[in-house]
C-alpha positions as CSV (number, residue, x, y, z in Angstrom):
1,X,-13.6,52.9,-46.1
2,X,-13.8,51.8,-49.3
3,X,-17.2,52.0,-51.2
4,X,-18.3,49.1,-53.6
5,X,-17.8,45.2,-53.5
6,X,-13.8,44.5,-52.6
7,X,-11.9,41.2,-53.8
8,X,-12.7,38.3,-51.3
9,X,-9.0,36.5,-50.1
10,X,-8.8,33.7,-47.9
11,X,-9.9,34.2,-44.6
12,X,-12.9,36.5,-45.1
13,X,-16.0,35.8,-43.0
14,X,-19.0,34.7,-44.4
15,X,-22.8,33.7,-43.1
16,X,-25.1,31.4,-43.9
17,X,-29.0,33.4,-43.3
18,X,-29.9,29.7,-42.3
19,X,-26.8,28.9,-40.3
20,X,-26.1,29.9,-36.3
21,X,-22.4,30.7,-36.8
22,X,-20.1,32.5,-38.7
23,X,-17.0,31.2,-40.9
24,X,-14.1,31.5,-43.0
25,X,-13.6,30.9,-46.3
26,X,-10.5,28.9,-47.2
27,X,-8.2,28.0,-49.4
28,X,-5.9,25.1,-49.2
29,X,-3.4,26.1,-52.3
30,X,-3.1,30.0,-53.4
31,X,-4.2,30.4,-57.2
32,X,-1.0,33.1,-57.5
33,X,-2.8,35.9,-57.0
34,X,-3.0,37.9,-53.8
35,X,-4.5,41.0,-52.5
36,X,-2.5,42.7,-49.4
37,X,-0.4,39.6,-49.4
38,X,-3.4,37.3,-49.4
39,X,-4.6,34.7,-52.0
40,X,-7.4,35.7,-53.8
41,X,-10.7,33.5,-54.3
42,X,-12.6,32.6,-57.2
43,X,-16.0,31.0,-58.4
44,X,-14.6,27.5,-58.6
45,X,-13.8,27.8,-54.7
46,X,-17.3,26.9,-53.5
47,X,-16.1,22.9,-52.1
48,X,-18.0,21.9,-48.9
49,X,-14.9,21.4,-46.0
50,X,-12.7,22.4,-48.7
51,X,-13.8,25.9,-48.8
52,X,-17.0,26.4,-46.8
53,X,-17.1,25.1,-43.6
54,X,-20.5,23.9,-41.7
55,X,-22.6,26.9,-40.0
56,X,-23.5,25.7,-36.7
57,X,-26.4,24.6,-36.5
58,X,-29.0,24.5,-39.4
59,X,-32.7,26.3,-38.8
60,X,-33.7,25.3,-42.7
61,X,-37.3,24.1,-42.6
62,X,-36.3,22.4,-45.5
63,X,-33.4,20.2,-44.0
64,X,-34.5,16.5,-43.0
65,X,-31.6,15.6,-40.8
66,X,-33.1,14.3,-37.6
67,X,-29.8,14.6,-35.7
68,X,-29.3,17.5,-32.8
69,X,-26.1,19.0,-32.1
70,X,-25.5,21.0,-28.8
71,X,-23.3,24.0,-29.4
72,X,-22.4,27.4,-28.1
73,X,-23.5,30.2,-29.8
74,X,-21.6,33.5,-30.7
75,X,-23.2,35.4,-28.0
76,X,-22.5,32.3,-25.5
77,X,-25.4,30.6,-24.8
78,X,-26.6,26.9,-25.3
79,X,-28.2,26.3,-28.6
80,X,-29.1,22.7,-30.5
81,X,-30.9,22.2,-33.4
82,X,-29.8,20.3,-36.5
83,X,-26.2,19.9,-38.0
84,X,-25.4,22.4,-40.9
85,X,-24.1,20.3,-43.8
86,X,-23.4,22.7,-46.5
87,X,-25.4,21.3,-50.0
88,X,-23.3,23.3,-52.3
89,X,-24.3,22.1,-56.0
90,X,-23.3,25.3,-58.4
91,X,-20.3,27.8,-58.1
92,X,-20.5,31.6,-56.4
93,X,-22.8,34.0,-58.2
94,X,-22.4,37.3,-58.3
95,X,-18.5,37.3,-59.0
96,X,-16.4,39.5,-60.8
97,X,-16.1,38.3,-64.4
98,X,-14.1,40.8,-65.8
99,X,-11.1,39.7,-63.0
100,X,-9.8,36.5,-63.3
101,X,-8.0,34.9,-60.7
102,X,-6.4,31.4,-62.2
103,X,-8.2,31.6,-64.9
104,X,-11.6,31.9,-63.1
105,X,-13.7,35.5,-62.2
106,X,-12.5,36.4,-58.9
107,X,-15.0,36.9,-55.8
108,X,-16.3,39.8,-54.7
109,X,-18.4,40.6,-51.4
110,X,-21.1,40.6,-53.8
111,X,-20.8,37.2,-54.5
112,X,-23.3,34.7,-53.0
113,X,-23.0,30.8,-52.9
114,X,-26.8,28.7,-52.7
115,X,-27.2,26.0,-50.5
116,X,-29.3,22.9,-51.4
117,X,-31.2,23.9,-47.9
118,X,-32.4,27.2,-49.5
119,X,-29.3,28.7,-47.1
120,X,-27.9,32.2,-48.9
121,X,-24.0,32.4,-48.1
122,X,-22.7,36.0,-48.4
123,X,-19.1,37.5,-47.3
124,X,-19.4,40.2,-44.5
125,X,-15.5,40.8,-44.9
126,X,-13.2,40.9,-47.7
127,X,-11.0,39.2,-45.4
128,X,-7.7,41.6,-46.6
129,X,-6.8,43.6,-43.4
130,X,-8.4,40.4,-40.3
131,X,-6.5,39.2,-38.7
């Protein structure tokens, strides 16, 4: 296993510490540069939908949305609570400055990405050998 933050590609998982599900990070459009035959990220690819999908369901105490959404949780039970709606208003921290990828310092799985609901959005995969 290899020791230290690895370069983030499309399709590494990430969590939200606010959110009750896991995702993906994606890219629509490669930047040209790819790790195991997969497009590498950088700190411009922070859109909402775009990039970061929603988290399930929101437990921020500072989120005001008064909907509830039923869902199934990862461990498969019945959960509701309020729709995550990722408030993404600045670009990954953390990244790898020194790399660029388009231009841009790559991501790392040291990078984090702050949600407007006081969420933290870190990478638990590099994403380079899922499937």
């Amino acid at each position: 296993m290899q020791e230290g933050p690895r370069y983030v590609v499309r399709g590494a998982k990430m969590r939200c510490n606010c959110g009750s599900h896991q995702r993906r990070i994606n890219l629509p459009v490669s930047h040209g540069s790819y790790v195991n035959e997969k497009p590498m990220m950088n700190i411009e690819d922070y859109k909402p939908v775009e990039n970061i999908a929603h988290f399930g369901i929101c437990q921020s105490p500072t989120n005001q949305n008064n909907s509830i959404i039923y869902l199934i949780a990862e461990d498969g039970q019945n959960i509701s609570g309020k729709p995550c709606t990722p408030t993404i208003c600045a670009p990954w921290i953390k990244v790898k400055d020194d790399t660029k990828v388009a231009g841009k310092a790559a991501l790392t799985t040291d990078s984090l990405l702050i949600c407007g609901y006081d969420g933290v959005i870190r990478f638990f995969s590099d994403g380079q050998h899922d499937e």
